[in-house]
C-alpha positions in Angstrom: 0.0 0.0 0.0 1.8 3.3 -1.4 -0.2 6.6 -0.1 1.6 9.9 0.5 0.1 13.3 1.5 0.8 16.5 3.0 -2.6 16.6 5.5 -3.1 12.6 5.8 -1.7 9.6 7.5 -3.1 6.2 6.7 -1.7 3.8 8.7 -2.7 -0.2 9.4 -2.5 -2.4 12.5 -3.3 -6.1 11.2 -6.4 -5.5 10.0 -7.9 -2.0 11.0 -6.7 1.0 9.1 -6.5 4.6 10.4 -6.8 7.6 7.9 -5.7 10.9 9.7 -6.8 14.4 9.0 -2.9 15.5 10.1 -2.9 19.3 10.0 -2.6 20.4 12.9 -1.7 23.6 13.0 -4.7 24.6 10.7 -7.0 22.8 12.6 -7.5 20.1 9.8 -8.8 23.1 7.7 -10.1 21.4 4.6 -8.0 22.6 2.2 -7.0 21.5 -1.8 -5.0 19.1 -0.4 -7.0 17.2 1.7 -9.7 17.2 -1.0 -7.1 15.8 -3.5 -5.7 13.3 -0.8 -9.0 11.5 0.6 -10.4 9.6 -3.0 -6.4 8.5 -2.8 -6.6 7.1 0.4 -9.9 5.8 -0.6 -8.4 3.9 -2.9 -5.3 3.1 -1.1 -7.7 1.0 1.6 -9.7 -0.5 -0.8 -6.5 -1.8 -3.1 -5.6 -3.4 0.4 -7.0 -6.9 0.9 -6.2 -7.5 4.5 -8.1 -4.2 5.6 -11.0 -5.0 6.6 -12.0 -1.6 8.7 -11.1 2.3 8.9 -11.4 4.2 11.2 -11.3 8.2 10.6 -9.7 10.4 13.1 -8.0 13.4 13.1 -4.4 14.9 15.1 -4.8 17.7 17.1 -7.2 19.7 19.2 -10.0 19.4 16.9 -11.8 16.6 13.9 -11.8 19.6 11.5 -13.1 23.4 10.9 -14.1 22.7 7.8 -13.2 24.3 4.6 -10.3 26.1 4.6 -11.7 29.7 3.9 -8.0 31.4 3.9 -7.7 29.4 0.5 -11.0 29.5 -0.8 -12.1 32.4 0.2 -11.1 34.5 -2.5 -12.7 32.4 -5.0 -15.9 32.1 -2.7 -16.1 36.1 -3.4 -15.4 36.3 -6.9 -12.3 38.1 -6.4 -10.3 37.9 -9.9 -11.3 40.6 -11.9 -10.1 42.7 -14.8 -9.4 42.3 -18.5 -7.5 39.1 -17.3 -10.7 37.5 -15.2 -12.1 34.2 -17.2 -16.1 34.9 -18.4 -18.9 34.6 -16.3 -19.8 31.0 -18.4 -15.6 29.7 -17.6 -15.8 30.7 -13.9 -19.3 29.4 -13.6 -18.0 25.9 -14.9 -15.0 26.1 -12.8 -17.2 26.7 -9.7 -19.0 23.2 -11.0 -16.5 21.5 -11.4 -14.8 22.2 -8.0 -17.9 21.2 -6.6 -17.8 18.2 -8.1 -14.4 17.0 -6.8 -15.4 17.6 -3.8 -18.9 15.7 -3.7 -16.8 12.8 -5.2 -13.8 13.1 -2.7 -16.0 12.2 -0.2 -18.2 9.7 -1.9 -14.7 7.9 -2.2 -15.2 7.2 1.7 -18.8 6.4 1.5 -18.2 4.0 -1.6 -15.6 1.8 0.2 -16.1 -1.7 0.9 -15.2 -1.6 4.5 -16.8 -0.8 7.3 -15.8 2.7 8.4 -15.9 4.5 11.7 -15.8 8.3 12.9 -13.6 9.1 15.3 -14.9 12.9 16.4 -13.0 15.0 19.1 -13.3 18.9 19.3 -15.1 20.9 16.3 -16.3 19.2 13.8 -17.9 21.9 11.4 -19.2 21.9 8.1 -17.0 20.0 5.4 -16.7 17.6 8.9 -20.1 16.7 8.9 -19.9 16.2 4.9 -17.2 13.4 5.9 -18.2 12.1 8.7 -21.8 11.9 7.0 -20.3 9.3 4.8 -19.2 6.9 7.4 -21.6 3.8 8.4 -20.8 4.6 12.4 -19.8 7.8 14.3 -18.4 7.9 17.8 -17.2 11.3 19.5 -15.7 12.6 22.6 -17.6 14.5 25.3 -16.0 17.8 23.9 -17.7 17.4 20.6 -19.5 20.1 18.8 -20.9 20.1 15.4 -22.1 22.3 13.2 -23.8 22.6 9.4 -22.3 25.9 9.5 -22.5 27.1 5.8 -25.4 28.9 6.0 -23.7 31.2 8.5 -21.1 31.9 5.6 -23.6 32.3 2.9 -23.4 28.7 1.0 -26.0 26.3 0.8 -23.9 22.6 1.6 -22.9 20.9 -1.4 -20.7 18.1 -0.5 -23.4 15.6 0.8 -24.8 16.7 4.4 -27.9 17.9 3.0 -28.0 14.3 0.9 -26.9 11.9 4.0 -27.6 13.9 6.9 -31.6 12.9 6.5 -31.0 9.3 6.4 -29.0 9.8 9.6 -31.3 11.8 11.9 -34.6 13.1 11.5 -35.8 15.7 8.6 -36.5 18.2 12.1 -33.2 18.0 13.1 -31.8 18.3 9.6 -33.8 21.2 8.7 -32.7 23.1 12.2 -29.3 22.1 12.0 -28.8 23.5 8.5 -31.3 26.5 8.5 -29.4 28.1 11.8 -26.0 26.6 11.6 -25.9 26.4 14.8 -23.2 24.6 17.0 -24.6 21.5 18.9 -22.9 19.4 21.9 -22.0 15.8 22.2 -25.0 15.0 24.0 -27.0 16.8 21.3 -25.5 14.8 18.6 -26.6 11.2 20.8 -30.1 12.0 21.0 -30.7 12.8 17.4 -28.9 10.1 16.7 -25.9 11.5 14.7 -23.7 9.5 17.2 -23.7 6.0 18.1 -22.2 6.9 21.5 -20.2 9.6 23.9 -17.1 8.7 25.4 -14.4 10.4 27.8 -13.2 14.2 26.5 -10.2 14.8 24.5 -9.1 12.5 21.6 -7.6 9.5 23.3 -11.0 8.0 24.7 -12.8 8.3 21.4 -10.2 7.0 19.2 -9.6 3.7 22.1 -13.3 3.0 21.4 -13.3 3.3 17.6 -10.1 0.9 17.3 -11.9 -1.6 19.7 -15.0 -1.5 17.5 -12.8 -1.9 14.5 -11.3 -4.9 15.4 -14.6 -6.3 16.5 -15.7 -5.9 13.2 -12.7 -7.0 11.7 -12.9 -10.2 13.7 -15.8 -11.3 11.5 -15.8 -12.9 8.4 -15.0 -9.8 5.7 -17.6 -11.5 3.0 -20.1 -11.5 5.3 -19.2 -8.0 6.9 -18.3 -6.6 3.1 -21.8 -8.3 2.2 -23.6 -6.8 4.7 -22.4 -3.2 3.8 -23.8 -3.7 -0.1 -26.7 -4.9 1.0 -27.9 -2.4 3.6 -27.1 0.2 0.6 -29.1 -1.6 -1.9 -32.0 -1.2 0.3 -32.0 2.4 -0.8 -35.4 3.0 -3.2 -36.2 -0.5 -3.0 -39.6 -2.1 -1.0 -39.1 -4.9 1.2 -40.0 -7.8 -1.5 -37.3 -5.8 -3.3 -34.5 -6.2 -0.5 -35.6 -9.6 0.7 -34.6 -10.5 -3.5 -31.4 -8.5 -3.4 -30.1 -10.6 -0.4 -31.2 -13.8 -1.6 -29.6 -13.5 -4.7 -26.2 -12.1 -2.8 -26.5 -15.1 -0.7 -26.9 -17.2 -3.6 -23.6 -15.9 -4.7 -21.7 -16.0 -1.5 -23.3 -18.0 1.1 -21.2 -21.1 0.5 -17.6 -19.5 1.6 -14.4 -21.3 3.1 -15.4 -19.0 5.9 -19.0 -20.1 6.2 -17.5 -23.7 6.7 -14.5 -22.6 9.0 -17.2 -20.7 11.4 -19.4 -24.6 11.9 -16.0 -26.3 12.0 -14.9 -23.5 15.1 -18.3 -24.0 16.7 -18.3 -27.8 16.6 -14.6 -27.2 18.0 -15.5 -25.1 20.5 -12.8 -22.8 19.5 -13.2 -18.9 18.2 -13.0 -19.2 14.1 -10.1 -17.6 12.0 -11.5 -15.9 9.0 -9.7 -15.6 5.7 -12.3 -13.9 3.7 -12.1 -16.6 1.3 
């Protein structure tokens, strides 16, 4: 696995993997780089067989601030002008297509096979909730606040809150969050559900608890887990006969694995079973 970046660490212990917003001393401001950097650690975990979770964290005092307005914020404004400034069509399609990359730099994270886990500590604002949005479970520290801030800075959220948020927590909460932008607490985010759970403050609780979830997960057989991940997706638009189909014909597929037959042969032996995902 060959990943390099100025903002992110991926690292892997047997089979978890942690991806790290690692800057610091920007507050993990979401910058060109990071947007550049996730789809390619996206793709570095999922070009890695023996990965069978991620875990998202970040270094520092804080998840993230969000977008990183000292870079952006010039185009934000519509700065460039003169004889020199590109056409109101070229600067519209450049706005598009900025967009774009963005929506899919983070769909890179919901798209990937494995299981992955949100490890929140400090601010998480804005482009944060876009990511974190995109993971299947989110655990944070007691010191967690979050906020769908762009309506406080004049943009309507485009990289995917407004599209995952809703199947997260309920349209009320969704429509308050991102009307106000207002910043909510840990225990906020637990009973709306945007959390699974609240552990100790600072990072070090929060991060303990997503690695031991990891490897719970990665314990299991990664067909099945891998599986269950398309499957729960493919519900999406479909009715019930629909999903009840969709399963059966994945089972059909998969059911009859080396690691169905290891998991009777461990439970006949009264021993815990060693998955190969084969």
């Amino acid at each position: 696995m060959t990943f390099n970046s100025e903002v992110l660490t991926l690292e892997v212990d047997n089979h978890v993997a942690t991806l790290w917003l690692d800057r610091e001393e920007a507050r993990n401001a979401m910058g060109s780089a990071l947007w550049r950097g996730l789809p390619e650690a996206a793709a570095a975990v999922a070009g890695d067989p023996a990965i069978r979770a991620l875990v998202i964290a970040a270094k520092g005092p804080h998840f993230t601030v969000g977008i990183d307005l000292k870079e952006f914020g010039g185009f934000f404004a519509g700065a460039e002008s003169g004889a020199s400034a590109p056409s109101t069509a070229v600067a519209n399609a450049t706005s598009y297509q900025m967009v774009r990359r963005m929506q899919d730099s983070v769909t890179s994270i919901a798209k990937l096979s494995v299981p992955v886990i949100a490890a929140v500590h400090g601010y998480c604002i804005g482009g944060g909730v876009d990511l974190i949005t995109a993971c299947d479970i989110r655990l944070c520290s007691s010191d967690a606040i979050f906020s769908v801030r762009e309506a406080k800075v004049a943009i309507v959220a485009d990289v995917g809150t407004l599209q995952r948020l809703p199947r997260i927590v309920g349209a009320g909460h969704v429509a308050e969050l991102a009307f106000t932008g207002k910043d909510i607490d840990a225990s906020r985010a637990l009973s709306i559900g945007l959390v699974n759970s609240v552990l100790g403050p600072g990072p070090q609780s929060v991060l303990n608890a997503a690695h031991e979830l990891a490897r719970e997960i990665a314990a299991n057989s990664p067909l099945a887990v891998q599986g269950t991940k398309v499957v729960l997706a493919a519900n999406d638009g479909r009715t019930i006969d629909e999903g009840l189909e969709f399963v059966a014909n994945w089972n059909t597929l998969y059911l009859q694995s080396n690691d169905l037959r290891e998991a009777v042969t461990a439970f006949v032996e009264r021993r815990a079973p060693t998955f190969n995902g084969d």
